[in-house]
C-alpha positions as CSV (number, residue, x, y, z in Angstrom):
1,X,-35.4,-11.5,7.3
2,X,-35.4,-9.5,4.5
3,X,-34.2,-6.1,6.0
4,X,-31.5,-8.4,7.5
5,X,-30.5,-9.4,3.5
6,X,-30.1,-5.9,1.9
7,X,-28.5,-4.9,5.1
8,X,-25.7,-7.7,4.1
9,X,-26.3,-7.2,0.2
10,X,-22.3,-5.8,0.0
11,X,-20.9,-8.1,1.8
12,X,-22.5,-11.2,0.3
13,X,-22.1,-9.7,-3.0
14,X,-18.0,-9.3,-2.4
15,X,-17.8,-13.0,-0.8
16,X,-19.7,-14.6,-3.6
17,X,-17.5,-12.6,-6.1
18,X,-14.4,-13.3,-4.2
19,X,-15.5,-17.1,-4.3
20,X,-16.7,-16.7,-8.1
21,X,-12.8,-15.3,-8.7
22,X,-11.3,-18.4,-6.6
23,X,-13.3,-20.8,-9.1
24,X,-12.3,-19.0,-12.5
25,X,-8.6,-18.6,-11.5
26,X,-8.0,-21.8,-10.3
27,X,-10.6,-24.1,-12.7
28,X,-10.1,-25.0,-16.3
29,X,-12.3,-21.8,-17.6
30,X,-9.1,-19.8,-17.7
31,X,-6.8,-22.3,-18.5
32,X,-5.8,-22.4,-22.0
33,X,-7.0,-25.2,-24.0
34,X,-4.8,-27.1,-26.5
35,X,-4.4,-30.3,-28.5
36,X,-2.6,-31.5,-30.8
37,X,-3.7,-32.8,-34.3
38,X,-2.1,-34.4,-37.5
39,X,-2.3,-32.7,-40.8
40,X,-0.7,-33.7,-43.9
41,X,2.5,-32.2,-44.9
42,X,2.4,-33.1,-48.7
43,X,0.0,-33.6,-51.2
44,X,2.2,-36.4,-52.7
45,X,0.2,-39.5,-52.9
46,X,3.7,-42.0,-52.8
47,X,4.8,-40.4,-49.9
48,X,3.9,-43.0,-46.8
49,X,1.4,-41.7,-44.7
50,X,3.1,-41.9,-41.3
51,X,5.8,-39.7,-42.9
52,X,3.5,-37.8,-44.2
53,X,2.3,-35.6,-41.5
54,X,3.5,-32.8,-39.0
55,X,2.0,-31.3,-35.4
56,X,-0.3,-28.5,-35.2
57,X,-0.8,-27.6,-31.6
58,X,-4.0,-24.9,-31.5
59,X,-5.1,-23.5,-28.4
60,X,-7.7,-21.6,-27.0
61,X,-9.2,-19.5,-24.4
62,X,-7.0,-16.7,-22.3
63,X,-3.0,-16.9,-22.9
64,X,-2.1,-15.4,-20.0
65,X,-4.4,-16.2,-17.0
66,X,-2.9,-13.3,-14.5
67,X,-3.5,-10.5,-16.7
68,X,-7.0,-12.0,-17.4
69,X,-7.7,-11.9,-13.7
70,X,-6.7,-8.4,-13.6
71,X,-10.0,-6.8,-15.4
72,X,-12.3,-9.1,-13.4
73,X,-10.4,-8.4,-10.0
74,X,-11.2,-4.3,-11.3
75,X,-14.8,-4.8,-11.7
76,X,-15.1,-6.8,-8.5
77,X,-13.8,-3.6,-6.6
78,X,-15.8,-1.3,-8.2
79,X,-19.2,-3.4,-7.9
80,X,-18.6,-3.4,-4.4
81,X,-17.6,0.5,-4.0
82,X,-20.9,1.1,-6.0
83,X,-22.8,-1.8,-3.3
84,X,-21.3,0.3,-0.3
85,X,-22.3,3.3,-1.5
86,X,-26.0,2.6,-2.1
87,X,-26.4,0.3,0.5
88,X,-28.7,1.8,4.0
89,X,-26.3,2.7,6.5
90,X,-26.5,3.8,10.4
91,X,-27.3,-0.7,11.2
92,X,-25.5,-3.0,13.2
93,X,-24.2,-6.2,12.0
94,X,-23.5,-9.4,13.6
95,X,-24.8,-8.5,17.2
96,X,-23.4,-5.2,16.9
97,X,-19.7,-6.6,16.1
98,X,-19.9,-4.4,12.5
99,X,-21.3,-1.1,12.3
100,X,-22.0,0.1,8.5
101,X,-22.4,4.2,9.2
102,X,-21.7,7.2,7.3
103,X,-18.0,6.8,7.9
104,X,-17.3,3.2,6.9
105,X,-19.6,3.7,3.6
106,X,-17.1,6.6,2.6
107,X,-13.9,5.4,3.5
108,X,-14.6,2.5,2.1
109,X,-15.6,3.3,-1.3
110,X,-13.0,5.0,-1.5
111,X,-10.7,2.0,-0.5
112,X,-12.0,-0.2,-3.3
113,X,-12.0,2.4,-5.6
114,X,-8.5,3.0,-4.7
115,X,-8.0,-1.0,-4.5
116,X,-9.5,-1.4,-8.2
117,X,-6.9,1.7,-9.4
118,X,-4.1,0.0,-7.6
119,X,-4.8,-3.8,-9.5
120,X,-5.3,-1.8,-12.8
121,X,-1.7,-0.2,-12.6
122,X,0.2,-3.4,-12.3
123,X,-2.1,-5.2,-15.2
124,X,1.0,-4.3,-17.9
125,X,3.6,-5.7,-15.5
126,X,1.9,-8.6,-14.6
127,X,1.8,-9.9,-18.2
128,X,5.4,-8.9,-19.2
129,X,6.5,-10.3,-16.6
130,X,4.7,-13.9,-16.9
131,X,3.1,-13.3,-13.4
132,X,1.6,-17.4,-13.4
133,X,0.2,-16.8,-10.0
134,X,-3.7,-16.6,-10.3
135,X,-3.8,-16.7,-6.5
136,X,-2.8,-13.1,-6.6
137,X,-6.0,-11.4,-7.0
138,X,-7.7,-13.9,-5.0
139,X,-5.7,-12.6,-1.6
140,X,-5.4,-8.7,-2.8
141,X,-9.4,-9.3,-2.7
142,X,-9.2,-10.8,0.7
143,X,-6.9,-8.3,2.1
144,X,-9.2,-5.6,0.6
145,X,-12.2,-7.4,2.1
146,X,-10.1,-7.5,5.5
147,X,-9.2,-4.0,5.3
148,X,-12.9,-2.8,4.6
149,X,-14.6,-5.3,7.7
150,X,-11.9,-3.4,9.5
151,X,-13.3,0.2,9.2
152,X,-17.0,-1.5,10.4
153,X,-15.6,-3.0,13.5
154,X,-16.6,-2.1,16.7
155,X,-15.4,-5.0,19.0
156,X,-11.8,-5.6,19.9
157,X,-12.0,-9.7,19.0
158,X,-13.0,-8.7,15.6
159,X,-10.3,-6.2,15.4
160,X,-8.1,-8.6,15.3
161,X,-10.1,-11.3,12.8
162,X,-9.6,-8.7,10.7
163,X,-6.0,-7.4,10.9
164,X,-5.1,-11.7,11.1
165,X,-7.5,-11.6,7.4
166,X,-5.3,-8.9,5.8
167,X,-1.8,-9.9,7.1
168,X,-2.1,-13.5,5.8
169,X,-3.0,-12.2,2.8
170,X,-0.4,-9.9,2.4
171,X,1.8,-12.3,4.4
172,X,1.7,-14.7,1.1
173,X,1.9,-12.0,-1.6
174,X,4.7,-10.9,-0.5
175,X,6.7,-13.8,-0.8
176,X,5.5,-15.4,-4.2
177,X,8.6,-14.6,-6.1
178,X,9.9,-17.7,-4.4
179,X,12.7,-17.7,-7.2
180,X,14.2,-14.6,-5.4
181,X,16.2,-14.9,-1.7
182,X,15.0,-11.6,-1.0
183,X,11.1,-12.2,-1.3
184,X,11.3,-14.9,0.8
185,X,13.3,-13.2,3.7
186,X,10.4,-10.3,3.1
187,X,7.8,-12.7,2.9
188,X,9.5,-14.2,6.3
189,X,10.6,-11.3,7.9
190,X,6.7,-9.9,7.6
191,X,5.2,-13.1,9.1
192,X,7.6,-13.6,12.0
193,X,7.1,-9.9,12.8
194,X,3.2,-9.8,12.2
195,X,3.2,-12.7,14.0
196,X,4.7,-10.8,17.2
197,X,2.5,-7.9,16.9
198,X,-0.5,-9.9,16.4
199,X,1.3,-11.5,19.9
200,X,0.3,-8.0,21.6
201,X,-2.5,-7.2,20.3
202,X,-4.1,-10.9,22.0
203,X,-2.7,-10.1,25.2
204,X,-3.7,-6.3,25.4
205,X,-7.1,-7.7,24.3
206,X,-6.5,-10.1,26.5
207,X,-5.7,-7.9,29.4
208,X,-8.5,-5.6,29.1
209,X,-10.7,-8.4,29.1
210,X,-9.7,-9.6,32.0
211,X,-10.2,-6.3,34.0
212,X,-13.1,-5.3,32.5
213,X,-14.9,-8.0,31.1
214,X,-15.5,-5.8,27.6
215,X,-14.8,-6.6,23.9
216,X,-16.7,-3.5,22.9
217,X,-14.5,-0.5,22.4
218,X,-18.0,1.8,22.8
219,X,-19.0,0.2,26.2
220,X,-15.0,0.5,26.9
221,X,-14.8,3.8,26.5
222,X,-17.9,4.5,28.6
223,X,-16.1,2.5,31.1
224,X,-13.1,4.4,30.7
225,X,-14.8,7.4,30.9
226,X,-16.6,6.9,34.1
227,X,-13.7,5.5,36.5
228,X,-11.0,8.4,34.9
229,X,-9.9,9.0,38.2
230,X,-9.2,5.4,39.3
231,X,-6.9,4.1,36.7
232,X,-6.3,0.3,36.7
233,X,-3.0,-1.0,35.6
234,X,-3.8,-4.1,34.0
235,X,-6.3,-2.3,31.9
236,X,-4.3,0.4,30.9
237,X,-1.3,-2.2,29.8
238,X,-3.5,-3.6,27.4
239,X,-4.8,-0.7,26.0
240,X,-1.4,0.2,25.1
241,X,-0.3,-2.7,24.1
242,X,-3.4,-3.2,21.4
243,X,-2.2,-0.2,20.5
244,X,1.4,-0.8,19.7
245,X,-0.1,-3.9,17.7
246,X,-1.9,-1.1,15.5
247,X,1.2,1.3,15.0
248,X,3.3,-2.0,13.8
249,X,1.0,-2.1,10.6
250,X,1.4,1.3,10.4
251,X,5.0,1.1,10.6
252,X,5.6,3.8,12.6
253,X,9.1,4.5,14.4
254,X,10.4,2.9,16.2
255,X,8.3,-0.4,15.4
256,X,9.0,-0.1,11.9
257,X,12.2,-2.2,11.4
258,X,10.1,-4.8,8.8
259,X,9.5,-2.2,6.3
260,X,12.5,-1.7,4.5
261,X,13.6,-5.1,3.4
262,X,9.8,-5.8,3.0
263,X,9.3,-3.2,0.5
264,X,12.6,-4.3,-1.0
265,X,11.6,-7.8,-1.5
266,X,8.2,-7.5,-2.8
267,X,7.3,-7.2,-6.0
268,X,6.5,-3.3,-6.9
269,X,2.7,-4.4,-7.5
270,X,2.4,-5.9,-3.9
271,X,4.7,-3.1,-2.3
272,X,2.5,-0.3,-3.5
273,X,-0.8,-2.3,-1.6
274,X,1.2,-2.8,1.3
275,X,2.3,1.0,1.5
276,X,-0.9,2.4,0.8
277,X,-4.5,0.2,1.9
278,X,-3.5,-1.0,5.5
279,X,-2.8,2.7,6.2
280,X,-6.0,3.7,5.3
281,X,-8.0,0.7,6.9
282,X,-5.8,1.2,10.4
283,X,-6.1,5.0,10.4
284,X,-9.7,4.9,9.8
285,X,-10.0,2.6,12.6
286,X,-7.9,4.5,15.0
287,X,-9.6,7.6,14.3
288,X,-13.2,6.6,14.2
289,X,-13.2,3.8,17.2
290,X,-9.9,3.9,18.7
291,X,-9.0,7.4,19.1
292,X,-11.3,8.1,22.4
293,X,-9.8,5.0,24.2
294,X,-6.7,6.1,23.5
295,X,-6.3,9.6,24.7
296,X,-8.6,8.6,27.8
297,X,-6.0,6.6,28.8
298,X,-3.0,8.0,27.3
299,X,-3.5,11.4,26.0
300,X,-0.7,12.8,23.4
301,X,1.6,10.2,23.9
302,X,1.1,9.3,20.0
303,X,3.4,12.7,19.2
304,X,6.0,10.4,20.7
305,X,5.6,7.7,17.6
306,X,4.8,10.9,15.6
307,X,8.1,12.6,16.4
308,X,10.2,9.5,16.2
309,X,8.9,8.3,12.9
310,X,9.6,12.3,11.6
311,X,13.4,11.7,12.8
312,X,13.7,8.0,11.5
313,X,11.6,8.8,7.7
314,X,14.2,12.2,7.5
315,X,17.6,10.8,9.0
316,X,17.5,7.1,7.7
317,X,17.1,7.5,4.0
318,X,19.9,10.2,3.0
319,X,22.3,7.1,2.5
320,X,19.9,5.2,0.9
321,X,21.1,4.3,-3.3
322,X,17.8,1.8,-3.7
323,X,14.9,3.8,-4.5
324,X,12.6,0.8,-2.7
325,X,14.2,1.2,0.4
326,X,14.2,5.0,-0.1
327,X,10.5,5.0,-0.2
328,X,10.1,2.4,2.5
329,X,11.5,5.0,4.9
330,X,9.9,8.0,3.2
331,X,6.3,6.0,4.0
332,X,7.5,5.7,7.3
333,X,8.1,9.6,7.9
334,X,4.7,10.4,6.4
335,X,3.7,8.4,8.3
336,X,4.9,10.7,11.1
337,X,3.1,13.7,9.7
338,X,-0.2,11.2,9.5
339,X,-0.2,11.0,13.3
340,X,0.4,14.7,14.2
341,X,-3.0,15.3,14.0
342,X,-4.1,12.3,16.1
343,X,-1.1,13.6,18.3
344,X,-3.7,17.0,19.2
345,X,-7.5,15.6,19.7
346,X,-9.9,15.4,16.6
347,X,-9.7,19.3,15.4
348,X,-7.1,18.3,12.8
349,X,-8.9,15.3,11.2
350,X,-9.7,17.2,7.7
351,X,-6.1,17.5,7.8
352,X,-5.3,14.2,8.5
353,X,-7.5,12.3,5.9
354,X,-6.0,15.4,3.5
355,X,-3.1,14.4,3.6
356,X,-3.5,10.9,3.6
357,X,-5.5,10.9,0.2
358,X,-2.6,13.0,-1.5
359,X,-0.1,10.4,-0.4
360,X,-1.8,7.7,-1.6
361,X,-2.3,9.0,-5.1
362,X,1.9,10.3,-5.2
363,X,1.8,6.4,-4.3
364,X,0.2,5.2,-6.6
365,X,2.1,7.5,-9.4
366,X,5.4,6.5,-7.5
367,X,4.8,2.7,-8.0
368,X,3.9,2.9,-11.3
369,X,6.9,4.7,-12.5
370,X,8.5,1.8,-10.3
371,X,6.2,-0.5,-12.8
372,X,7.1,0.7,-15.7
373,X,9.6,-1.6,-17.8
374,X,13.1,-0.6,-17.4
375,X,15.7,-1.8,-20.1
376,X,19.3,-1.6,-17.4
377,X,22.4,-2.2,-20.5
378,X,25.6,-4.5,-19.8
379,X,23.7,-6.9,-18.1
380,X,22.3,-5.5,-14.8
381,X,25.8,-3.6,-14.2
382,X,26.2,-1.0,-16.2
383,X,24.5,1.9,-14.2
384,X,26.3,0.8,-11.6
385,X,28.1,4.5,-9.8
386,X,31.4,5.4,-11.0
387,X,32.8,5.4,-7.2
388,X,32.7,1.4,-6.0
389,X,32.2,2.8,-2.2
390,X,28.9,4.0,-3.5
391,X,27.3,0.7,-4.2
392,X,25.1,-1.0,-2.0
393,X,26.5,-3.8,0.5
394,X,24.7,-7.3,-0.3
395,X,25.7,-10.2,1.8
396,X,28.6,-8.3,3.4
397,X,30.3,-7.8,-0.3
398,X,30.0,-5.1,-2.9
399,X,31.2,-7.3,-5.8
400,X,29.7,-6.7,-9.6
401,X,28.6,-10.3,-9.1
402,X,26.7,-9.7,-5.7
403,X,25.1,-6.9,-7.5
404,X,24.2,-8.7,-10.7
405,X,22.6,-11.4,-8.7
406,X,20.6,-8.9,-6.6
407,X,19.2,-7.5,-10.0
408,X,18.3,-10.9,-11.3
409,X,16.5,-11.7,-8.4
410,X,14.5,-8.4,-7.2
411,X,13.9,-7.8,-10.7
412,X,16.9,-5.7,-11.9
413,X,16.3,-4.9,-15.8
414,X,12.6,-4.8,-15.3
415,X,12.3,-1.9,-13.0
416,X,14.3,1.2,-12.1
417,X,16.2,-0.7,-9.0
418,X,18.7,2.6,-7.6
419,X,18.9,6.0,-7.6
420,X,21.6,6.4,-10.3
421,X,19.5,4.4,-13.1
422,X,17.6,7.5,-13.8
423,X,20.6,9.6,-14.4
424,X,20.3,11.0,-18.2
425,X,16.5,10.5,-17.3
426,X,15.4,14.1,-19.0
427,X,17.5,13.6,-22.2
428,X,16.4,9.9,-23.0
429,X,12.8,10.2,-21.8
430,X,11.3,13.4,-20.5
431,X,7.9,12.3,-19.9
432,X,8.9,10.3,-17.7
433,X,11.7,12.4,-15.7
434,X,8.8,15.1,-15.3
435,X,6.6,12.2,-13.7
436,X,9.0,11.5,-11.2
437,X,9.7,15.0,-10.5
438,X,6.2,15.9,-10.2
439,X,5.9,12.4,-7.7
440,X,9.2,13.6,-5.5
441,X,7.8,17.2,-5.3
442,X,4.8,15.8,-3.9
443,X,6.1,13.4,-1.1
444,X,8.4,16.2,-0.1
445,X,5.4,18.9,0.6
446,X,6.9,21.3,-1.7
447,X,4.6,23.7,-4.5
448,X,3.6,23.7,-7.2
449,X,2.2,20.0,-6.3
450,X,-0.6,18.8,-4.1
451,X,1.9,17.8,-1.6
452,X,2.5,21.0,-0.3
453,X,-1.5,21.5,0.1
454,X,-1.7,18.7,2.5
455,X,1.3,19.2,4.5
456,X,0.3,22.9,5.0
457,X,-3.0,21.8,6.7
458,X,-1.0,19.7,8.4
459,X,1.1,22.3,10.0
460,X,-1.9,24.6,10.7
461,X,-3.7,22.6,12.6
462,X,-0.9,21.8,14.6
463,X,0.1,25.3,15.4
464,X,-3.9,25.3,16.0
465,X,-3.6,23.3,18.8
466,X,-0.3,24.2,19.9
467,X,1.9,21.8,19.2
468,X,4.6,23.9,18.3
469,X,7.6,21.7,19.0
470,X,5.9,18.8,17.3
471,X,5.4,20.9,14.2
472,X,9.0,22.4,14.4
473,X,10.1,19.0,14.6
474,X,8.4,18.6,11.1
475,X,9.4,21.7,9.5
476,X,12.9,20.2,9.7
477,X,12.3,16.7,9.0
478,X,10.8,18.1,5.7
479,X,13.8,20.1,5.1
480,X,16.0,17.3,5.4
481,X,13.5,15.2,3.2
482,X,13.9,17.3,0.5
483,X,17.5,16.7,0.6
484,X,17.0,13.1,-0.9
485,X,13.5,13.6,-2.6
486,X,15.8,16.3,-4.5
487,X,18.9,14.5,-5.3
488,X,16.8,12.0,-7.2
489,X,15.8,15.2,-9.6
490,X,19.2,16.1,-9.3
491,X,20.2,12.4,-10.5
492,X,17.4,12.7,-13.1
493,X,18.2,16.2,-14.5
494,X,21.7,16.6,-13.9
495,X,24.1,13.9,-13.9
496,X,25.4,12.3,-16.6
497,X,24.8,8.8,-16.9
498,X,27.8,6.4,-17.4
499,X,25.4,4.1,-20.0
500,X,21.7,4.9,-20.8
501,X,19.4,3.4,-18.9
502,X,15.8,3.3,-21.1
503,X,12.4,3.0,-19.9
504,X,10.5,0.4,-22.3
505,X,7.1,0.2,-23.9
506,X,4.5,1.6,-21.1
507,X,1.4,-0.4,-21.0
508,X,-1.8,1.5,-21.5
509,X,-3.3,1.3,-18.3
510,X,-0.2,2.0,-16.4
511,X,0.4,4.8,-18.5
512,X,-2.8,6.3,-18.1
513,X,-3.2,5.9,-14.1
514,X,0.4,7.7,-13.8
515,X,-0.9,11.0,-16.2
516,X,-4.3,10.8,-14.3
517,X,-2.3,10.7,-10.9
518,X,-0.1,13.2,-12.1
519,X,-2.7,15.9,-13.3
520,X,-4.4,15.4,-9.5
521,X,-1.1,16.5,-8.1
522,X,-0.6,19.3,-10.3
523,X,-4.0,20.4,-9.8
524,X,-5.1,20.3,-6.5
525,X,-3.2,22.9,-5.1
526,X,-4.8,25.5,-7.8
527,X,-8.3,23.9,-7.6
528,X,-8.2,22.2,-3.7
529,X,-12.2,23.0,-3.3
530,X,-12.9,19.4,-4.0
531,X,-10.1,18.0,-1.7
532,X,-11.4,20.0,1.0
533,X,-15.1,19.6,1.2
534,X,-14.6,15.9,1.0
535,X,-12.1,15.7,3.9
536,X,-14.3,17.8,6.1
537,X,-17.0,15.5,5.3
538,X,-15.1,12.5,6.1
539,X,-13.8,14.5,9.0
540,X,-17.5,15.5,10.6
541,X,-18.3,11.7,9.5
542,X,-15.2,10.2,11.6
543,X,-16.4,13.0,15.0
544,X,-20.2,12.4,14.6
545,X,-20.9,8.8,13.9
């Protein structure tokens, strides 16, 4: 009984914080306290008392609850990276339902860390912009706590208990601006469409269930394994289908048609989670547990999704004038790049979780440059381009109304919205136009950043294992990537702005977390040994365990 309690010491210690966290947020500890009291306005003793006296409303405790939160939410991360990473591995949980092995201990530490680093960035934004939502941290916690039971799973029911924990989590963050149109149709369009691919996953579940009479993804691939030449139908319909569940939170091409107006309609905070800690919870997944089903029955047809997400993240964006929606398809063709090496076997899985931890730190300088308070003059309009055929189409009119209206509710005036509001970027704030050059360098795979480190390994291990058109394919995606990671330099460096846009005040942590972010990317390519040794580690962990 004991063994069984430090074997479930993490996880009880991150549902009895997450619980601790409901209570504080939601009680009156957090809430500030105020009353009002009387004192005496004059000393003159003939002036009648009830005229005498004027309201003094003193309060106390936190001001802003949200921001409050935000440390507390931080430590709750990082005590349970530090309780995973102490904690025995190599034991079954549950029946065998959760496995806690080398792999899941690594990945996820490094997910909460990466969770806590993610809550820390938006702490400034959050209290500028009067966030009154305590329930915020409350479900980024239980999507974290989703996304970690994820990586332990070894049975396909809880598979999908845990992708259903994350996505109604996210689900509700990202349609908590209610004030805006366009968070609601996010917060819709990701619930309708979640809901449908949580539709497939049930029946391919479902299906293989029905042939086989296995929930167990180890006992199915034994089965799998055994009867190779004697394929059944049924089964191999719902392994593809639980499958195409797992690529739509990926949002990989061409089941990636929600991520665009969701990471448009989101707040930055709650884009920047959605972009970053599902991929690394379903990757991990795919990779450790789901990998061997898959190419038993399927082989490389993942360098299908591969290829068609390269086309879609280096074809959709070049008209893109939002930088949200910009990003949205940028995520979607690294995305791409992140499945070549799933595409070839397991030899390129260094590569893979390479790459994948330089894209989440570009992230996570991206969004908060994206955080960072923007000051947009004349009202939301005034940045608008020169050309009117240039701006973008809201509700089938381009009018400066529209426009304005689209600012006030996304958050125009607090955030960097389109391309041309960093024209005259390098004259009126240079740190900042050398953060988001180093950041665009970076997601375009070009030196001197840490970008090109990952998408190099990326390359070589597919010409390793011969996928040459696959990797061709690449090559040219990325050159027509660089096309729009470049004209926002261009925009930044060059142009010249019609009015000056101006960043605002950066709150410390924000700041910090975007210098720390950018001095990894400028770094890593000269001094990679770190980067490597860990990815081969988590790469012999994800083949061995």
């Amino acid at each position: 009984m004991a063994l069984n309690g430090v074997t479930w010491a993490p996880e009880a210690q991150l549902l009895l914080g997450l619980l601790g966290l409901l209570y504080y947020g939601t009680g009156p500890v957090v809430t500030p306290v105020a009353e009002t009291l009387w004192i005496p306005k004059s000393k003159s003793v003939a002036t009648p008392l009830e005229l005498n006296q004027i309201p003094l409303l003193p309060a106390g405790g936190p001001l802003h609850g949200p921001s409050h939160l935000t440390w507390w939410a931080v430590v709750w991360c990082l005590l349970g990276a530090f309780q995973i990473w102490t904690c025995p591995f190599g034991v079954l949980q549950a029946g065998g339902v959760f496995l806690r092995d080398s792999f899941s201990v690594l990945l996820g530490t490094a997910l909460f860390i990466y969770a806590a680093l993610a809550i820390a960035i938006a702490a400034g934004w959050s209290k500028q912009a009067g966030i009154a939502h305590t329930e915020y941290f409350v479900l980024v916690l239980l999507a974290v706590l989703g996304q970690y039971l994820l990586l332990m799973t070894t049975d396909l029911m809880a598979l999908y208990l845990c992708l259903e924990l994350q996505s109604f989590a996210l689900v509700v963050l990202c349609s908590l601006n209610y004030a805006s149109p366009y968070s609601v149709e996010a917060g819709m369009k990701y619930f309708l469409l979640s809901a449908f691919s949580s539709c497939l996953l049930l029946l391919g579940i479902g299906l293989i269930y029905w042939n086989t009479g296995l929930t167990r993804c180890a006992h199915l691939q034994e089965l799998l394994a055994a009867t190779a030449g004697e394929p059944s139908l049924g089964l191999w319909l719902g392994i593809w289908l639980v499958g195409l569940g797992l690529l739509w939170k990926l949002a990989a091409a061409p089941i990636h048609m929600w991520a665009a107006d969701v990471y448009q309609g989101a707040w930055s905070s709650v884009t920047l989670l959605i972009s970053t800690l599902p991929k690394i919870a379903v990757l991990g997944f795919w990779a450790h547990t789901w990998h061997s089903i898959w190419c038993t029955a399927f082989g490389g047809a993942l360098a299908f999704f591969s290829a068609f997400s390269l086309v879609v993240g280096a074809v959709a964006p070049l008209g893109q004038a939002q930088l949200k929606r910009l990003l949205a398809f940028s995520s979607i063709g690294h995305m791409g790049l992140l499945l070549m090496p799933l595409a070839g076997g397991t030899e390129g899985l260094a590569a893979l979780w390479a790459h994948l931890g330089i894209y989440v730190v570009t992230s996570l300088a991206v969004w908060g440059l994206m955080l960072w308070p923007f000051d947009r003059p004349g009202g939301g309009t005034a940045a608008l381009p020169v050309n009117p055929s240039q701006a973008p189409v809201l509700e089938s009119t381009s009018s400066e109304a529209n426009i304005k209206m689209f600012e006030t509710t996304i958050g125009g005036g607090a955030a960097p919205q389109y391309i041309w509001d960093l024209a005259g970027l390098q004259n009126s704030l240079p740190v900042a136009a050398t953060a988001w050059a180093g950041a665009m360098l970076s997601l375009a795979g070009l030196p001197p950043v840490a970008g090109f480190l990952g998408k190099l390994g990326l390359f070589w291990w597919g010409l390793n294992t011969h996928q040459y058109a696959l990797v061709l394919l690449a090559l040219v995606a990325t050159l027509l990537g660089s096309v729009y990671y470049l004209r926002v330099l261009k925009v930044a460096y060059v142009d010249t702005p019609r009015s000056w846009g101006t960043y605002g005040p950066c709150a410390a942590p924000t700041a910090y977390l975007i210098a720390i972010a950018w001095a990894i990317l400028a770094g890593a390519l000269w001094h990679g040994a770190p980067l490597v040794l860990a990815t081969h580690l988590l790469a012999l962990a994800t083949s061995f365990t």
